[in-house]
RODREN-345285 format. One line per field, with one value per residue: residue in one letter; chain; x, y, z of N, C-alpha, C in turn. Coordinates in pm, whole numbers, always signed. Example, Ala and Ser with C-alpha at 12.3 -4.5 7.8 and 13.67 -1.06 7.14 Angstrom:
2
r a; s
c A; A
n.px +1319; +1285
n.py -569; -225
n.pz +780; +708
ca.px +1230; +1367
ca.py -450; -106
ca.pz +780; +714
c.px +1320; +1290
c.py -330; +3
c.pz +780; +787
END
This chain:
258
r x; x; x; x; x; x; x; x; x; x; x; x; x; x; x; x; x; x; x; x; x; x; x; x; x; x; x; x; x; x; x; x; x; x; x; x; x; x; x; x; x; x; x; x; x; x; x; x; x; x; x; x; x; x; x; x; x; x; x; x; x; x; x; x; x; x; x; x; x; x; x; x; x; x; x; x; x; x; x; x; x; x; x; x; x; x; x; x; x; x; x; x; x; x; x; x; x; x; x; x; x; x; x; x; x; x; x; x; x; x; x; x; x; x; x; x; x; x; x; x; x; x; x; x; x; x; x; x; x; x; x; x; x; x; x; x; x; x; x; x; x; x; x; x; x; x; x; x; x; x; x; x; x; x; x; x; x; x; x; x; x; x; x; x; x; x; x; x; x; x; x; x; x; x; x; x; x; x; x; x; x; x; x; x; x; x; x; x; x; x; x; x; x; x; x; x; x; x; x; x; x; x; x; x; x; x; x; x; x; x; x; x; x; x; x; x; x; x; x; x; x; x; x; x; x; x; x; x; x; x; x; x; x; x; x; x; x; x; x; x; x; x; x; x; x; x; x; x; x; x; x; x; x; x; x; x; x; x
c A; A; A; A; A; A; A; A; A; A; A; A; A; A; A; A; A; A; A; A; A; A; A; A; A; A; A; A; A; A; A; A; A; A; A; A; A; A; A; A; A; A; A; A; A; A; A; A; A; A; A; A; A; A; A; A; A; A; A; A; A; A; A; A; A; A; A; A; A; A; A; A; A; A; A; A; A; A; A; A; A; A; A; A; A; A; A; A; A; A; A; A; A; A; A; A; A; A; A; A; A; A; A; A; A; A; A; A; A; A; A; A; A; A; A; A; A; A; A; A; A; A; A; A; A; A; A; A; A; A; A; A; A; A; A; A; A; A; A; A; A; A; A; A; A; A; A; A; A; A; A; A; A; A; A; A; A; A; A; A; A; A; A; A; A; A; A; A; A; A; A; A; A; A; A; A; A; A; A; A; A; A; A; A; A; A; A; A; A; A; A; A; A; A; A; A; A; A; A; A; A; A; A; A; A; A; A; A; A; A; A; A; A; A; A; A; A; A; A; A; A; A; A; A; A; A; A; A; A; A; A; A; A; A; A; A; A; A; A; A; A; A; A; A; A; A; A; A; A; A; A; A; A; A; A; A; A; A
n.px -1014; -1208; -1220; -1263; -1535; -1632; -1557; -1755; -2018; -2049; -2045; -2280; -2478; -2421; -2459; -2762; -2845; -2808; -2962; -3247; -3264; -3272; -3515; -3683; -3655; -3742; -4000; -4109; -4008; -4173; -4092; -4057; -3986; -3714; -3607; -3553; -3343; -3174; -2922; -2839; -2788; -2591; -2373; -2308; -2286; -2042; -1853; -1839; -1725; -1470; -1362; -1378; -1226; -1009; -967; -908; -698; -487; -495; -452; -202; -33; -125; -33; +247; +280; +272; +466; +742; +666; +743; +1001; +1105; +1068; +1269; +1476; +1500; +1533; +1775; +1966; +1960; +2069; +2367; +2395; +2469; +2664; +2835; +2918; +3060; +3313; +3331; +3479; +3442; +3246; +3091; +3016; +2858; +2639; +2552; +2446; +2290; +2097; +2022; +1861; +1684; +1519; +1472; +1327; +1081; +938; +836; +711; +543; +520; +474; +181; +59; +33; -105; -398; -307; -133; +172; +469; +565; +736; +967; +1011; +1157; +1367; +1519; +1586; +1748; +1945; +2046; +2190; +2395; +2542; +2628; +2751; +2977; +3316; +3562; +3930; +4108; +4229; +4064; +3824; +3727; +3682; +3455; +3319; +3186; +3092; +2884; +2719; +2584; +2492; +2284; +2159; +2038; +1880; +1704; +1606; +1473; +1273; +1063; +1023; +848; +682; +563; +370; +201; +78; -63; -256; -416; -511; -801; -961; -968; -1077; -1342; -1432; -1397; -1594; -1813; -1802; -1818; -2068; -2250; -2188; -2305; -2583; -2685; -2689; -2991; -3152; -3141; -3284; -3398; -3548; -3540; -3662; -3505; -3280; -3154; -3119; -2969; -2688; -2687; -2620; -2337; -2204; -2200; -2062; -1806; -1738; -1741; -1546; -1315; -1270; -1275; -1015; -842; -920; -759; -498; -390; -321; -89; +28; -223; -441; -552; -331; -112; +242; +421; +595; +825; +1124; +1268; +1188; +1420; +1600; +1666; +1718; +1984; +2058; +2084; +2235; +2535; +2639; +2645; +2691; +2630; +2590
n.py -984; -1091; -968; -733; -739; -793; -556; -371; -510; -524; -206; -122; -264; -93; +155; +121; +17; +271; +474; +349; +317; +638; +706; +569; +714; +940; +916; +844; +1030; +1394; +1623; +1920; +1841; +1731; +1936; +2113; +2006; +2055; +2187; +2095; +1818; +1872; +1945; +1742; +1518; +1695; +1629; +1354; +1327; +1433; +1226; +1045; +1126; +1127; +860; +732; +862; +744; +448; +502; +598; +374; +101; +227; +195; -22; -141; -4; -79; -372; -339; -306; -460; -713; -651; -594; -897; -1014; -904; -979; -1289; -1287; -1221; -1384; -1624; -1476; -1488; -1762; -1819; -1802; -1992; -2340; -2597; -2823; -2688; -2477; -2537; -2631; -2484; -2228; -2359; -2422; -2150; -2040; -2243; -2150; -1892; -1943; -2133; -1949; -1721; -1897; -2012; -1972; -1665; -1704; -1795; -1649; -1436; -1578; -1547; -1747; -1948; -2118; -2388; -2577; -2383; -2226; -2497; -2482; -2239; -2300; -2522; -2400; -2258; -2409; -2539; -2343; -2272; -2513; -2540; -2557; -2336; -2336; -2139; -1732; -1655; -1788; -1768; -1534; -1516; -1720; -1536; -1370; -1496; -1597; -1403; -1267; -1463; -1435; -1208; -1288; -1447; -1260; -1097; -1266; -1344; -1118; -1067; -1269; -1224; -981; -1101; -1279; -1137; -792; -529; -435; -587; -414; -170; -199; -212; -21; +150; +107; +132; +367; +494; +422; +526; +743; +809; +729; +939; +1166; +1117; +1234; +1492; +1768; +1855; +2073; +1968; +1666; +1518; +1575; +1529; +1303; +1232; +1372; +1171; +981; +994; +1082; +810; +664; +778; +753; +446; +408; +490; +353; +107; +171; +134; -142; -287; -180; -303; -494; -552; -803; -891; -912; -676; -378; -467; -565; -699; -977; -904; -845; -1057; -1145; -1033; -1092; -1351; -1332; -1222; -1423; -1592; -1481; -1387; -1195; -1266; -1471; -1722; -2134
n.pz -2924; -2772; -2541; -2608; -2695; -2458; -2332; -2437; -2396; -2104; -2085; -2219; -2077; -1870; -1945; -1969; -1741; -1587; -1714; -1675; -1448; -1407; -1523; -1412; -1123; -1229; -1274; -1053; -848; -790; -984; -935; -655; -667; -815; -601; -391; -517; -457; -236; -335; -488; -358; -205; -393; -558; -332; -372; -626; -617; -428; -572; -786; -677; -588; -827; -966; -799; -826; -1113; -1114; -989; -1157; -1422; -1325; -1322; -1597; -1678; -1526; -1632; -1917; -1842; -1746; -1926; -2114; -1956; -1932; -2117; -2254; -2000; -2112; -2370; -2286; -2134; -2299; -2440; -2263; -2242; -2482; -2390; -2247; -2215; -2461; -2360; -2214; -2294; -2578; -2414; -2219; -2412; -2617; -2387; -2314; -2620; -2572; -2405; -2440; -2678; -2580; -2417; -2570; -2742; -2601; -2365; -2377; -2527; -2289; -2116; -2132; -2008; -1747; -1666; -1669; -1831; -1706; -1799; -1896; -1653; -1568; -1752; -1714; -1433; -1519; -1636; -1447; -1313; -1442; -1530; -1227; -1163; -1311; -1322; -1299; -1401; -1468; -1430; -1641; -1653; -1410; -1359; -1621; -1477; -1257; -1381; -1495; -1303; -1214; -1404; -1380; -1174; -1224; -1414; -1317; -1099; -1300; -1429; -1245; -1165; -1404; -1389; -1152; -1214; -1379; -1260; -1020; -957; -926; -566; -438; -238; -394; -622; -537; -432; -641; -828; -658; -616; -877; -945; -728; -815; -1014; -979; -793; -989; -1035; -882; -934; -1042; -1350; -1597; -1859; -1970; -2155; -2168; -1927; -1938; -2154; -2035; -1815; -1943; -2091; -1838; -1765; -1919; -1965; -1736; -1709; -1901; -1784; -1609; -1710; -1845; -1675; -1549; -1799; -1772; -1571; -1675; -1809; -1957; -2120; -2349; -2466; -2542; -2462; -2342; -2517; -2690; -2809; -2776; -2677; -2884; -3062; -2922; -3000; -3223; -3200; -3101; -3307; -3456; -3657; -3494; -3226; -3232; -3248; -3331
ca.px -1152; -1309; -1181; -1303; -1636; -1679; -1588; -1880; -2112; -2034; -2034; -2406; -2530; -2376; -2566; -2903; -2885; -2862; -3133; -3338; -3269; -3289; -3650; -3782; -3674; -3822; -4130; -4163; -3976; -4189; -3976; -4042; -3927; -3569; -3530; -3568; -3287; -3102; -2831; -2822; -2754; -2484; -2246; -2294; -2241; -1888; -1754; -1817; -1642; -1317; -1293; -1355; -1122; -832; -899; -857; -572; -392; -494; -402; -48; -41; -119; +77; +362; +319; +282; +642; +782; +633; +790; +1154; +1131; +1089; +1369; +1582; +1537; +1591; +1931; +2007; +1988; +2174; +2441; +2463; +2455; +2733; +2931; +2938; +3151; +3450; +3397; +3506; +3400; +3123; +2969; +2948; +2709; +2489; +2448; +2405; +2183; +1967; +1984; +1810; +1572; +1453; +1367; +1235; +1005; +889; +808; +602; +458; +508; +379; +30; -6; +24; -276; -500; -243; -57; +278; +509; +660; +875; +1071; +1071; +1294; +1505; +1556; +1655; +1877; +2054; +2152; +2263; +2477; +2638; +2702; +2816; +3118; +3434; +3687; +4096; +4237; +4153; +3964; +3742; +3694; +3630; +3353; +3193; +3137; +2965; +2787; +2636; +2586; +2386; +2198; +2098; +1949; +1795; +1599; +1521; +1356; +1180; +1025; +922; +784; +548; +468; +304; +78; -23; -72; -321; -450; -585; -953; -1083; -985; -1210; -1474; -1405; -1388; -1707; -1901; -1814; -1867; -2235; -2309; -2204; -2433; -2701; -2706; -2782; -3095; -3221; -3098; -3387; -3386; -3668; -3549; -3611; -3395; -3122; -3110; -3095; -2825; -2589; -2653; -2541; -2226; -2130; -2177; -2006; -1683; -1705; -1724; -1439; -1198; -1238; -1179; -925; -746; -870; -628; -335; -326; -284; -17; +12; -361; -499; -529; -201; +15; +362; +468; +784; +950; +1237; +1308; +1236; +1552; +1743; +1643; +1738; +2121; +2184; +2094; +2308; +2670; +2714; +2549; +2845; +2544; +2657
ca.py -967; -1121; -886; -554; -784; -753; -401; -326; -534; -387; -83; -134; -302; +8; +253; +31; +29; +393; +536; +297; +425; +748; +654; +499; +854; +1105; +903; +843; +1175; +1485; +1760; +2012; +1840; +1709; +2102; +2203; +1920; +2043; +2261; +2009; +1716; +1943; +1956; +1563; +1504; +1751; +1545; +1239; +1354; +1487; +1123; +938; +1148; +1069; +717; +667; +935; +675; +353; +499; +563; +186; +48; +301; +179; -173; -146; +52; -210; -477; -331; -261; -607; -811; -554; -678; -1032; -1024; -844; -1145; -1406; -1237; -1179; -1533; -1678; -1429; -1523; -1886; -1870; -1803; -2131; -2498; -2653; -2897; -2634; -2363; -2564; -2721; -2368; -2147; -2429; -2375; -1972; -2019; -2337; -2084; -1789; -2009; -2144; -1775; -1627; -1953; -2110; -1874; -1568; -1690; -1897; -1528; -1393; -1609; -1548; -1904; -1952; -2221; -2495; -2571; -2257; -2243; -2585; -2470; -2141; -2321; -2608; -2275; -2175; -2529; -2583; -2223; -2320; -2642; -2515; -2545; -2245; -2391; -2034; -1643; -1540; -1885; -1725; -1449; -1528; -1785; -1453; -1281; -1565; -1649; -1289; -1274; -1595; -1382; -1157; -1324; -1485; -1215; -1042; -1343; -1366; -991; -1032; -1341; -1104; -870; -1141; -1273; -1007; -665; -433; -508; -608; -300; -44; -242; -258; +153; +239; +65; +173; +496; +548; +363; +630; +912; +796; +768; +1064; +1247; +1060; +1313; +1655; +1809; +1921; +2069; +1887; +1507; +1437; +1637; +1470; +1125; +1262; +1385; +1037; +845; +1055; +1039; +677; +616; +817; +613; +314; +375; +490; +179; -22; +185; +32; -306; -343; -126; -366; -666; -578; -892; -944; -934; -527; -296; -562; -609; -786; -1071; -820; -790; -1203; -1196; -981; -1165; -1450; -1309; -1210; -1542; -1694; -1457; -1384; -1140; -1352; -1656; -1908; -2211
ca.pz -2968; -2693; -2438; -2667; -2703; -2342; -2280; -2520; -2358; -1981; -2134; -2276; -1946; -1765; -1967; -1948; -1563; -1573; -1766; -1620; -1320; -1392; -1582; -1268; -1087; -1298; -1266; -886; -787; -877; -1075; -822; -534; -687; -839; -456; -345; -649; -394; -151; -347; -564; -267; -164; -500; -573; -231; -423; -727; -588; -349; -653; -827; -613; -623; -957; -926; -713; -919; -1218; -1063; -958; -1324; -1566; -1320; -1306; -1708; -1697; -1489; -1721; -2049; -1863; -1690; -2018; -2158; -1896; -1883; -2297; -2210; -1937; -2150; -2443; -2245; -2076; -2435; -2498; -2146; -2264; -2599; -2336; -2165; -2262; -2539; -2370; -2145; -2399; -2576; -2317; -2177; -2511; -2613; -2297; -2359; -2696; -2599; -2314; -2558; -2749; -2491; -2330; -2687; -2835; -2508; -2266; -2403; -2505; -2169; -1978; -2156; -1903; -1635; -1666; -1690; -1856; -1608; -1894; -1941; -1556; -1577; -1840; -1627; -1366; -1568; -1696; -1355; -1227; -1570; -1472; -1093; -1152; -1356; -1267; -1335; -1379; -1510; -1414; -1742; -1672; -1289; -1417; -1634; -1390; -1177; -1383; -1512; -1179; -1159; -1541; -1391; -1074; -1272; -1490; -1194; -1060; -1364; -1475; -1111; -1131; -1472; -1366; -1019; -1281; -1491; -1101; -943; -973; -810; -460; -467; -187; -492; -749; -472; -404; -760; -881; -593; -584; -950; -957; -663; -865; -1180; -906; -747; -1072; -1079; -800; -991; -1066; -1485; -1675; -2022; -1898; -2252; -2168; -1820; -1992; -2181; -1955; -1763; -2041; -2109; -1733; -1745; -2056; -1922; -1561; -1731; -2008; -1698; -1506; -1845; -1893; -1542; -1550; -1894; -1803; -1512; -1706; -1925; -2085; -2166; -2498; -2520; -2493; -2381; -2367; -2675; -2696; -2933; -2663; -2653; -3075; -3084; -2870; -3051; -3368; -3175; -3047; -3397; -3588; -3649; -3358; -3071; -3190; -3309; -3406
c.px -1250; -1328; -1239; -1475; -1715; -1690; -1721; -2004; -2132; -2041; -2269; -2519; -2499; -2498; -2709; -2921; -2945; -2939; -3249; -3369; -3313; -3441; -3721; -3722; -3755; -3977; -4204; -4148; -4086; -4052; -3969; -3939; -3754; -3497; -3470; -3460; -3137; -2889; -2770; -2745; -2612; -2371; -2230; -2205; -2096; -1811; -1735; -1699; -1513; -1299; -1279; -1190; -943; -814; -840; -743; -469; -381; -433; -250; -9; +15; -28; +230; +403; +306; +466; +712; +790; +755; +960; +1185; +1203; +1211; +1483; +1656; +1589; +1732; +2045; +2052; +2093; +2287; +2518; +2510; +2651; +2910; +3027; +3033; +3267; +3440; +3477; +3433; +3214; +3055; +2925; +2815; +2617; +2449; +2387; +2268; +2029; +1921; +1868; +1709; +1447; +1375; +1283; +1103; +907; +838; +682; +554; +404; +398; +225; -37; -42; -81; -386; -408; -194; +69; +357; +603; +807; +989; +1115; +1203; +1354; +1586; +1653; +1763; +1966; +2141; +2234; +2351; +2572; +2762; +2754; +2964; +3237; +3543; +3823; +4135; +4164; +4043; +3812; +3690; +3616; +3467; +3226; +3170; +3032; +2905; +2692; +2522; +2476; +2218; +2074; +1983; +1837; +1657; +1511; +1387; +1241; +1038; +932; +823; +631; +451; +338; +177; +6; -111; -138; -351; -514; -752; -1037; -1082; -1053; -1343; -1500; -1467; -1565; -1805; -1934; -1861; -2006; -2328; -2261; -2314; -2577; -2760; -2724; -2929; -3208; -3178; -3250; -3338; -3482; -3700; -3529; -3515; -3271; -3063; -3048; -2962; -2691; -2565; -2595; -2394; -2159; -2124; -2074; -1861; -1648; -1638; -1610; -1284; -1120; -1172; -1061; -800; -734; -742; -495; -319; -318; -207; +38; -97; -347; -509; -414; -150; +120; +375; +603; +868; +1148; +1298; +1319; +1377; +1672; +1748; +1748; +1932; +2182; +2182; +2220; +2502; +2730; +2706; +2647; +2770; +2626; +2527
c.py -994; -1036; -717; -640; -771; -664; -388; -387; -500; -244; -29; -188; -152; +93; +212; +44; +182; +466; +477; +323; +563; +741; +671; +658; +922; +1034; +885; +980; +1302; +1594; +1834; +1989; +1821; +1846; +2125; +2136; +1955; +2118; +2137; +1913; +1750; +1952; +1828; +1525; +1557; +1640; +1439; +1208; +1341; +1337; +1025; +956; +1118; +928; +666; +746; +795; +481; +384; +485; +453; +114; +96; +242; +55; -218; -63; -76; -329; -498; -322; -411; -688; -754; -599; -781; -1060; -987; -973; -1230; -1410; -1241; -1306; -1580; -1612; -1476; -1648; -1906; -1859; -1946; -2266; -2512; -2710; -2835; -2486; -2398; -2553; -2559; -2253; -2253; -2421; -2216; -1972; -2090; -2232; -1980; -1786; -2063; -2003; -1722; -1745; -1989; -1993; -1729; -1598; -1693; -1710; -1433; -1433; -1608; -1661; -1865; -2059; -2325; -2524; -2441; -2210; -2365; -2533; -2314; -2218; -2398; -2518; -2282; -2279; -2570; -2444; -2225; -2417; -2632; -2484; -2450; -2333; -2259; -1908; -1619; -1623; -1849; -1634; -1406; -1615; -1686; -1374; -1357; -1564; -1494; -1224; -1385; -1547; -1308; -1145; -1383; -1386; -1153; -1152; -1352; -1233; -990; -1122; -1330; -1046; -952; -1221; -1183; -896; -634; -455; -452; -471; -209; -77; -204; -97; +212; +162; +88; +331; +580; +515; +479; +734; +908; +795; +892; +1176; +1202; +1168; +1437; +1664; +1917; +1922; +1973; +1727; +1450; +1455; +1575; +1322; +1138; +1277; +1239; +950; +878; +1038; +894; +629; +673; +723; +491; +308; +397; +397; +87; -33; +137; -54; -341; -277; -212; -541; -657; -665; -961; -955; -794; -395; -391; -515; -680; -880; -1022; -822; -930; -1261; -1120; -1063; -1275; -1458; -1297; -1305; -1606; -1623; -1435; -1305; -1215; -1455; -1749; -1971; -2316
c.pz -2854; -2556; -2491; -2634; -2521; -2287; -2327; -2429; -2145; -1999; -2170; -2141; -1840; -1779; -1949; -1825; -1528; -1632; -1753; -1488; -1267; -1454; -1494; -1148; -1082; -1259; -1128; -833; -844; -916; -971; -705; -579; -759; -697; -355; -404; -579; -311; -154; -451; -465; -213; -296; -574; -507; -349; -560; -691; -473; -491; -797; -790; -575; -760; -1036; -926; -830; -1041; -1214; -1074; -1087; -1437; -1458; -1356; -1504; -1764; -1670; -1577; -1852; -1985; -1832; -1779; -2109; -2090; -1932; -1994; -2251; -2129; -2020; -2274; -2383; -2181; -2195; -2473; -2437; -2192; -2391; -2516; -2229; -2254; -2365; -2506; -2305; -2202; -2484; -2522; -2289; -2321; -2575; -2502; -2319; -2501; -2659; -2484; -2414; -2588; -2741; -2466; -2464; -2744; -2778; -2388; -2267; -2436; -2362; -2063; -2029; -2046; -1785; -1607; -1723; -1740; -1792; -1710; -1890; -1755; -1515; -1644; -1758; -1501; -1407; -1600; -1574; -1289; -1362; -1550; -1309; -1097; -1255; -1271; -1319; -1303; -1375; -1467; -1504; -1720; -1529; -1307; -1499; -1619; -1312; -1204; -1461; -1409; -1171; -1264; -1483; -1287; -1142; -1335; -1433; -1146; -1148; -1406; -1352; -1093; -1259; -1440; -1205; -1136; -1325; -1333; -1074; -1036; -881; -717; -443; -414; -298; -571; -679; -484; -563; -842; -784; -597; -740; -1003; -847; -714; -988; -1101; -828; -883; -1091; -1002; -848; -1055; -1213; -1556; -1817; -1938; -2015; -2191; -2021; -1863; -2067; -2143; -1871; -1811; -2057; -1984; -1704; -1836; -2022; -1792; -1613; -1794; -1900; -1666; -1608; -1853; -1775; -1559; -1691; -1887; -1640; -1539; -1815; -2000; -2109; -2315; -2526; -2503; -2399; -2395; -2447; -2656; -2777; -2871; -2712; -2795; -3096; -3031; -2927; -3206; -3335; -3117; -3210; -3494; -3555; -3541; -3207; -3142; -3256; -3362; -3511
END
């Protein structure tokens, strides 16, 4: 809510700048002269288009990937931990627990702590220890027989992974897009809403019109970046649906729960 509450009101400040702008124009510029500019400033103006177009070309790339990424990541790391959980009914007695016990307390963690905390871009120290107690309760096993070699290999090997995706998923709630393209893309689309201010149009409504409409598309673009590069914000996120499943397959009769 508070994140739509703000589009709206950037959105409303956007348009306010520019028909005030364009206001204070029409009334300094005469008509005549910005008709007579009207060629001039039509080919400044295209350039501007087609550079701004291929920035937000290239950004958009960026974001729809790092929102792919996001959703296969947490797809992953769900998979990981399932799978350790699953590793562990073939060990010993006392380290099947301790570790299937950590597989679920982790989940458990990342879905009720975790996931809000990465809304403001925070992460849970907790579920980082239990991540790591996982992997030092894995390495610290001792194999006697092949099948127990066996599946300390590809434990270690589940544990790797699991590292790494967790590591790429809390890259993503860090990490966006680098600052010169915000600076690029908000400059360049505040000088395209300005440069209509000098088009010379007999209907001063219909000028005010079109200004608002090209503002109102600028602005909904950019929106539409800043949230597909925070896929776990508050609007089109990523969801813990991935980690409620696995949740649901360590608790039930196929996942072994005890």
């Amino acid at each position: 809510m508070a994140t739509a509450l703000l589009a709206v009101f950037i959105l409303a400040v956007s348009v306010s700048l520019a028909v005030a702008g364009l206001v204070l124009a029409q009334r300094r510029i005469p008509l005549e002269l910005r008709q007579s500019h009207n060629v001039a400033i039509g080919v400044v103006y295209g350039a501007l288009q087609i550079t701004f177009g291929v920035i937000v070309g290239f950004s958009a790339f960026l974001v729809l990937d790092k929102y792919t990424t996001a959703q296969n990541t947490v797809t992953s790391e769900a998979a990981d931990i399932v799978e350790i959980y699953r590793l562990a009914q073939q060990l010993p007695e006392e380290h099947r627990d301790h570790v299937q016990q950590l597989a679920k307390s982790y989940t458990q963690v990342v879905v009720e702590e975790e996931w809000p905390m990465m809304r403001g871009g925070e992460v849970s120290p907790h579920a980082d220890e239990l991540v790591s107690e996982l992997a030092r309760s894995i390495e610290d096993f001792e194999p006697s027989t092949d099948a127990e070699r066996a599946v300390y290999a590809q434990g270690l090997e589940r544990v790797h992974d699991l590292t790494e995706d967790r590591e790429l998923r809390l890259l993503n709630v860090r990490e966006g897009l680098p600052p010169i393209l915000w600076v690029v893309l908000i400059v360049l689309g505040a000088t395209i809403v300005a440069f209509t201010f000098f088009l010379g149009m007999s209907n001063a409504r219909l000028h005010r019109g079109a200004v608002v409409a090209l503002t109102v598309g600028l602005t909904f673009v950019i929106l539409t970046i800043v949230v597909l590069d925070h896929p776990f914000g508050e609007v089109f996120r990523v969801g813990p649906e991935a980690f409620e499943r696995a949740q649901n397959t360590m608790e039930g009769p196929r996942g072994g729960g005890t």
